[in-house]
Every structure is written in C-alpha cells, then in structure tokens.
C-alpha positions as CSV (number, residue, x, y, z in Angstrom):
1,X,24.5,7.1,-2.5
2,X,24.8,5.9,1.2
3,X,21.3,6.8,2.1
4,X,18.6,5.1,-0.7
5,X,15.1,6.3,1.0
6,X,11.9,4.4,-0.3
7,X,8.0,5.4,-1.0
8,X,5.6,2.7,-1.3
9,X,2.5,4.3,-2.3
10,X,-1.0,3.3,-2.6
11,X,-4.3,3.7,-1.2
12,X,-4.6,1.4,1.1
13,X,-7.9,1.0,1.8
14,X,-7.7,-1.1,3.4
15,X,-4.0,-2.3,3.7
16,X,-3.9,-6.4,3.0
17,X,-1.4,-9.0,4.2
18,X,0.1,-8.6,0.9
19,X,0.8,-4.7,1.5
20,X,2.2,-5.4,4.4
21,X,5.0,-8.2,3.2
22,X,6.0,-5.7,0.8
23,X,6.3,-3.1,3.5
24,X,8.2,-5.6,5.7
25,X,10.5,-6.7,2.5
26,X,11.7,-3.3,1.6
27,X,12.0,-2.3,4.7
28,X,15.1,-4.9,4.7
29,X,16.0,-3.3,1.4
30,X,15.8,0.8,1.9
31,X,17.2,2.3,4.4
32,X,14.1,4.0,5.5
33,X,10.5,3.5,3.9
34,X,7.4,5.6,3.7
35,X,4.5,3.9,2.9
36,X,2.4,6.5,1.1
37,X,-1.1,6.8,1.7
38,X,-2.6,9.2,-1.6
39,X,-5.9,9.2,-3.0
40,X,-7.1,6.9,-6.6
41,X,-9.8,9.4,-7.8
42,X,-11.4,6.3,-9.8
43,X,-11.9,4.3,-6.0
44,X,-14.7,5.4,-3.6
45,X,-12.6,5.3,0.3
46,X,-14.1,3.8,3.0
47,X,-11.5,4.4,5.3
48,X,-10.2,8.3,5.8
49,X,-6.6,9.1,5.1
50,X,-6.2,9.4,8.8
51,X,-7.6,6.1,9.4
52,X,-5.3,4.9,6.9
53,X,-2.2,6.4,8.8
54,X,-3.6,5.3,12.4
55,X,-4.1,1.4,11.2
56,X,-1.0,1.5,9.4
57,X,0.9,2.9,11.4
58,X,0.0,0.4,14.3
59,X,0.6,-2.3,12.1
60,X,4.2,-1.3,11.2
61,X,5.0,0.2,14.6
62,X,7.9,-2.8,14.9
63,X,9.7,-2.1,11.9
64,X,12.2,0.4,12.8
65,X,13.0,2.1,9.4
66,X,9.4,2.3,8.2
67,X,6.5,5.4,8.5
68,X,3.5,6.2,7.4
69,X,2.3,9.6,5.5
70,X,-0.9,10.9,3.4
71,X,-0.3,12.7,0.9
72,X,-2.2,14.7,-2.1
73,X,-1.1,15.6,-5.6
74,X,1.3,13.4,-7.8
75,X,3.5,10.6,-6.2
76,X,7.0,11.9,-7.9
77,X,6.1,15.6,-5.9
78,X,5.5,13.3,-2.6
79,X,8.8,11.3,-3.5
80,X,11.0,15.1,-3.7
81,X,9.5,16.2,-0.7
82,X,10.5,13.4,1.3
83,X,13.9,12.8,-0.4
84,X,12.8,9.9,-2.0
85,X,14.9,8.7,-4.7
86,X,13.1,5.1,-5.1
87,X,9.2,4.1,-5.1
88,X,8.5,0.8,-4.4
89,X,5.6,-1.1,-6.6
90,X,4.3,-4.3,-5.5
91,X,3.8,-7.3,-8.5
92,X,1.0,-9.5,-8.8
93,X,0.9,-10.6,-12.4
94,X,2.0,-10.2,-15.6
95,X,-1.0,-7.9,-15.8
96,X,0.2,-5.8,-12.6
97,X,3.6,-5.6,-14.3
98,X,2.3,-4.0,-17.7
99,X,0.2,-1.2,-16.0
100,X,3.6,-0.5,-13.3
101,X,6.3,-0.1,-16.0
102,X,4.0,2.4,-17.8
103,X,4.5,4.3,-14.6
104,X,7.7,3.6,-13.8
105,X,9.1,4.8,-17.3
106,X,6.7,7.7,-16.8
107,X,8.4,8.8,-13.1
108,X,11.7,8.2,-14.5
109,X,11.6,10.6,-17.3
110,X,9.1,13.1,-15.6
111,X,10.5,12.8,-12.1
112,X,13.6,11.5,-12.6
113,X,12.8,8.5,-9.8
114,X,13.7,5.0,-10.2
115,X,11.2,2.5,-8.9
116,X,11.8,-0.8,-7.4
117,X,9.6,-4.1,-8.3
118,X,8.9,-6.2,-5.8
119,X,7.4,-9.9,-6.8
120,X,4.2,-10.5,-4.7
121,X,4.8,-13.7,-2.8
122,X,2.7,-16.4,-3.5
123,X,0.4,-16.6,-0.8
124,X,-1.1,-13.1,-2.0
125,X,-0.7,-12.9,-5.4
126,X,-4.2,-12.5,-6.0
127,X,-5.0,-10.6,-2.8
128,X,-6.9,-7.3,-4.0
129,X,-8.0,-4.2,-1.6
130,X,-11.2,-3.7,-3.9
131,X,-12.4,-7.1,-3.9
132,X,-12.4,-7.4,0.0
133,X,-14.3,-4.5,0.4
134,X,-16.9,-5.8,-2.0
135,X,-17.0,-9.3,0.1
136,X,-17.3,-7.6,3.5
137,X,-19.9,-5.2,1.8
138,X,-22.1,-7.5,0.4
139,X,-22.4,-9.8,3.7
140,X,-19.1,-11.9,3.5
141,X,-17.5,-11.0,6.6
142,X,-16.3,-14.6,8.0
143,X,-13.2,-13.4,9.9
144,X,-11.8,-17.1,9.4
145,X,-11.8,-16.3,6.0
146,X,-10.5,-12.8,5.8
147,X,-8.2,-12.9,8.2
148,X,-5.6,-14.4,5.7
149,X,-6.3,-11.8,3.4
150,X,-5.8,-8.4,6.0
151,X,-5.1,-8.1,9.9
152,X,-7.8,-8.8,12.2
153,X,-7.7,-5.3,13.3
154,X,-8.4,-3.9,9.7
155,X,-11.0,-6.5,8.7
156,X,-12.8,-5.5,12.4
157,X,-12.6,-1.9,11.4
158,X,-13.8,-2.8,7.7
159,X,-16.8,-4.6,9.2
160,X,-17.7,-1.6,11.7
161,X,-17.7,0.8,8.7
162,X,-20.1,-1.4,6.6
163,X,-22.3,-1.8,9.8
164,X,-22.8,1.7,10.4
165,X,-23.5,2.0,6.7
C-alpha cells in the first residue's frame, strides 16, 4: 500500500507536549495524519471540540502531512471514513501498554485496523491531560512550571477557562 494514512485519536483536552511529539513523530512515519479529537464519556471537557481543533490545529499548522478533526461515535467508524488504515496510540508505561493492546486487538478483529505503538519519550512519560487540569484547577498555574508539560498558548487558554469558572 503506497499511501498508509494515520489517526491519532484522543481527547485532547487539553493537548500536552507529549501529544504533540507523537503527532510530530508519526507525522515522519504516515503519510498523512489526523489527529482525532472524540469525546471520553468518563472525562468532564473543559475545552469544546472546536476549541480542541482551533488550538490544535495552530499548534500543528507547520507539519505539512498532519490535520485535525472531531469526531463522534466509535474511532474504527472515524478511521473508515477517513481512509484510515492505521491508528496511532501513544505509550507511557507498562500500564498504558495493557489497557492499548486490549484495544488494538479489539480494532483489529472488529474493524479490521492495525494500530501503531509509539513509545512516549522520556521527557513525558508521565505527562497526563487529567492531572494538569486538576493542578491549574486547584490554583497551580505557575506557567514556569507548566509550560514543560503543554504550550504556553494551551496552558493560557486552560487558565482563562478556570478563571471564568
């Protein structure tokens, strides 16, 4: 196959540094990637799918096979539509990897979709969406901090929505 076209789904809310050196790494991998915005029915958003797509599609705007997309429903319906024939899951741990192949084997028998492991590198192996959100929401919003955990843009945007809150 001449053309191997990659989702990378998630929530994203908000996208991390980590996210985005996946992003970046695949995009050297796939000939095109679509990172995936969906919804996780056991997280609370703060950040609307179209925020989601506007941040993230200014922070990927320079990588030249890579878009952005929200989607609804199952991920391997999202995958057919687009012409997907890989998804993309980033690793963390041992822990990350258990939960991933469940999914993985579960896509490739339902869906018939291969999906694509990438090892998160070291510097944000432990980076988690949900635990940022419950530091800048609880008062912890030194940007020196942060900023090595998401883009100054996103952690900006992530303390505007707990302000107005």
């Amino acid at each position: 196959m001449s053309t191997n076209i990659a989702i990378f789904p998630g929530s994203f809310d908000p996208i991390t540094n980590g996210h985005l050196d996946i992003i970046q790494r695949a995009g050297t991998l796939f000939s095109k990637v679509i990172v995936a915005i969906g919804h996780n029915p056991e997280k609370v958003d703060v950040f609307t799918p179209d925020e989601r797509v506007e941040m993230i599609t200014e922070l990927v705007g320079d990588l030249p096979h890579v878009s952005v997309a929200a989607y609804s429903g199952l991920t391997i319906d999202f995958a057919r539509r687009s012409g997907a024939n890989v998804i993309v899951r980033g690793i963390r741990d041992a822990s990350d990897l258990r939960d991933e192949l469940q999914a993985a084997n579960t896509n490739l028998i339902v869906g018939g979709i291969e999906t694509a492991f990438l090892m998160a590198s070291e510097q944000f192996a432990l980076t988690s969406s949900t635990f940022i959100k419950q530091i800048v929401s609880m008062g912890g919003k030194e940007s020196t901090r942060l900023s090595s955990l998401i883009p100054k843009t996103v952690l900006e945007k992530l303390q505007s929505k707990y302000a107005d809150g």
